[in-house]
Structures are given as structure tokens and as C-alpha cells.
C-alpha positions in Angstrom: 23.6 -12.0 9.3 21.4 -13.0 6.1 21.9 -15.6 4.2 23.3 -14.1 0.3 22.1 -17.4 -1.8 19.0 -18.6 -2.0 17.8 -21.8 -3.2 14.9 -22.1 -5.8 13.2 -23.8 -3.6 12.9 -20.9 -1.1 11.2 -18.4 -3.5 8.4 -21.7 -4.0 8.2 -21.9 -0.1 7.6 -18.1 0.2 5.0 -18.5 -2.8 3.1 -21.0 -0.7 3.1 -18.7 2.1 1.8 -15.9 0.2 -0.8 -17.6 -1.6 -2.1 -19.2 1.8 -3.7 -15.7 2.1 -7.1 -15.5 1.0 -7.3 -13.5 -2.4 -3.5 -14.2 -3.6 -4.2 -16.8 -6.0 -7.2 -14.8 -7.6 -5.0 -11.4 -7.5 -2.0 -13.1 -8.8 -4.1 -14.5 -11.5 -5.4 -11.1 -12.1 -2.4 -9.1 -12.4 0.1 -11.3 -14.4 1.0 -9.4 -17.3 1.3 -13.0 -19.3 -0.8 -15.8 -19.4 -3.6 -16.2 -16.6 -2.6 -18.1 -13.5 -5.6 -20.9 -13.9 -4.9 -22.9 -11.2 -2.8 -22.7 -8.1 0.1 -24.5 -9.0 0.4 -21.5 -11.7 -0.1 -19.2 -9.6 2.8 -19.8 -6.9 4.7 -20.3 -10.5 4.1 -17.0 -11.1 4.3 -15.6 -7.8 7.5 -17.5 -7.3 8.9 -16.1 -10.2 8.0 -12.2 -9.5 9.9 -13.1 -6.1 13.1 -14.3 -7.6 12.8 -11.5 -10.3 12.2 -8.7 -6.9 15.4 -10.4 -5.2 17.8 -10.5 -8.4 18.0 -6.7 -7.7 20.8 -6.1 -5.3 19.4 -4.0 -2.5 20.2 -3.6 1.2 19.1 -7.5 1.3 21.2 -8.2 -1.1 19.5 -11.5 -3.0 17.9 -12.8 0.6 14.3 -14.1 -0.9 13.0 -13.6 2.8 13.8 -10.4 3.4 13.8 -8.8 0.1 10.0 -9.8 0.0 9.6 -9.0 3.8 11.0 -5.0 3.2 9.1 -5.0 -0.5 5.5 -6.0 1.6 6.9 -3.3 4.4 7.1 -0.5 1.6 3.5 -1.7 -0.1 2.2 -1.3 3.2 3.9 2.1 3.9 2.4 3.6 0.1 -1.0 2.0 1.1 -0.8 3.6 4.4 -0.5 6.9 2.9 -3.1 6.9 0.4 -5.4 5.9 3.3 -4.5 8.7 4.7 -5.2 10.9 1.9 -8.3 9.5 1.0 -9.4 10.3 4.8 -8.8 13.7 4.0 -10.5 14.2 0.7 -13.3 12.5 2.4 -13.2 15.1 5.9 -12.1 17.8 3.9 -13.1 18.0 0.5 -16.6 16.5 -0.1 -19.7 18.6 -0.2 -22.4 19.6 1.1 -20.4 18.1 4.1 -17.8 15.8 5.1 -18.0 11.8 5.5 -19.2 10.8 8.6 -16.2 10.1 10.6 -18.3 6.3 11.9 -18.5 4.9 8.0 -15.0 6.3 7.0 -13.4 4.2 10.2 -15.7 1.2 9.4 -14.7 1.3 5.9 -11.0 2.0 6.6 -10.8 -1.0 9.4 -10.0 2.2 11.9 -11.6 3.4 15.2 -13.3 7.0 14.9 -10.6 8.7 17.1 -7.9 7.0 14.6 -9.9 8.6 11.7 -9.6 12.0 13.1 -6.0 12.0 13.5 -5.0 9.5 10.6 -4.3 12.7 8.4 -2.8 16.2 9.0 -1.6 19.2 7.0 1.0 17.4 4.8 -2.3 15.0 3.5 -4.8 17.7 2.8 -2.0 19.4 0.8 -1.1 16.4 -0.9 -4.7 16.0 -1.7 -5.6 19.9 -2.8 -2.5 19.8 -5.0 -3.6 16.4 -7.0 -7.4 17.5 -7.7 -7.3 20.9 -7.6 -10.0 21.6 -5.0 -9.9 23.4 -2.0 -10.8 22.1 1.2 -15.0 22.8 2.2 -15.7 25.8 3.7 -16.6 25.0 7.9 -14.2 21.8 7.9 -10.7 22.9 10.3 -8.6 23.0 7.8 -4.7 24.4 7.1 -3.6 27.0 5.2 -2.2 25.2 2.7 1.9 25.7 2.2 3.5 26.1 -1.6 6.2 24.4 -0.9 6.2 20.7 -1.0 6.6 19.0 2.3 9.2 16.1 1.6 8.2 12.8 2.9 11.1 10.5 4.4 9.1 8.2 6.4 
């Protein structure tokens, strides 16, 4: 079981956590839609603040200030994820005169080669014809691409 109250202090502790990470303070400062964050102590204010604001909405954690911000990082990831993977594919399927070279796509993605070549499939090149208009390169294995929308429940 989770716990259903949190403290104030717990949404400051996960703060300091999250702005341990290298880049937090400077991308918290960046994004606030007030003020600047100018110095840390701001910054987990802020932070802080957009965690308790996250776990006031009553979701499957209910108002847990761990997990809340645990399933909200899991779902950033997921959405990240994905637009890897379509990138991958705009740049295997769609660039011209020919594709990215599968060795600086997985350096720049943080992925092996072989991961590359499997990282997208149908669903992403569709996703990524349907956005831009293009049409995948001529030469480069590709689908024929479907009408209907595939529906994405991962």
C-alpha cells in the first residue's frame, strides 16, 4: 500500500533528488513560466511546487508525492521514447539523397547500430509520413503505408 498524505517536506526531499541531476536546476530555471529560478534554493521551490501541484490531481496514486512523480517521469520517458523512434525513421527513411548513416544516428541517440535498425517499424514511418507529408525515399525498405491510424496503447 501507498501512503495517501504527504508531508510538505516530502515534495522538498524529491526536489533535492531531482535537482541532484546535472541540468535540473538550469532546466527548471528555464522553463518556469514565472519568475527565473536564480539560485538553487529557488529552483527546488519551484520544482517542489510543480510536484505538489502534479500530485493534487487524484490519479491512480492518488496524492503519493513518490509515485505520482515516479509514473509522471515513466510517461515522459514513454513520449520521449517515441519520438526517438520517429525521428530514427525520418532520418532512415525520409532524408535525401540517402538515409543517415545508421553509426551517427546510434551515437547520437545513445543506441547500438543493431538497436537503430529495429528501434522503429511500420506504425513510426506512418506516424512520421502523416505529420510532414513526405513519402518515404525511394531504395530505403519501406511499408506500404496504412490509412487507418494504428492506435497506440503502450
Amino acid at each position: 500500500m501507498f501512503a495517501t498524505i504527504a508531508i510538505v517536506e516530502d515534495f522538498q526531499v524529491l526536489a533535492d533528488i531531482l535537482l541532484f541531476a546535472e541540468g535540473w536546476f538550469e532546466q527548471a530555471a528555464e522553463s518556469a513560466s514565472t519568475a527565473p529560478a536564480d539560485s538553487p534554493g529557488e529552483a527546488r521551490a519551484l520544482v517542489a511546487e510543480r510536484l505538489r501541484a502534479a500530485a493534487e490531481v487524484a490519479g491512480f496514486y492518488g496524492h503519493d508525492p513518490l509515485l505520482t512523480t515516479l509514473a509522471g517521469l515513466r510517461r515522459q520517458r514513454h513520449d520521449l521514447d517515441a519520438a526517438m523512434r520517429r525521428l530514427l525513421a525520418y532520418g532512415r527513411e525520409f532524408t535525401r539523397p540517402r538515409p543517415y548513416r545508421l553509426a551517427d544516428l546510434a551515437d547520437a541517440s545513445g543506441m547500438s547500430i543493431s538497436g537503430v535498425r529495429t528501434a522503429y517499424d511500420d506504425h513510426e514511418i506512418q506516424q512520421v509520413a502523416q505529420a510532414t507529408g513526405l513519402t518515404p525515399s525511394d531504395g530505403q525498405k519501406h511499408p506500404t503505408l496504412p490509412t487507418e491510424p494504428h492506435n497506440d496503447q503502450d
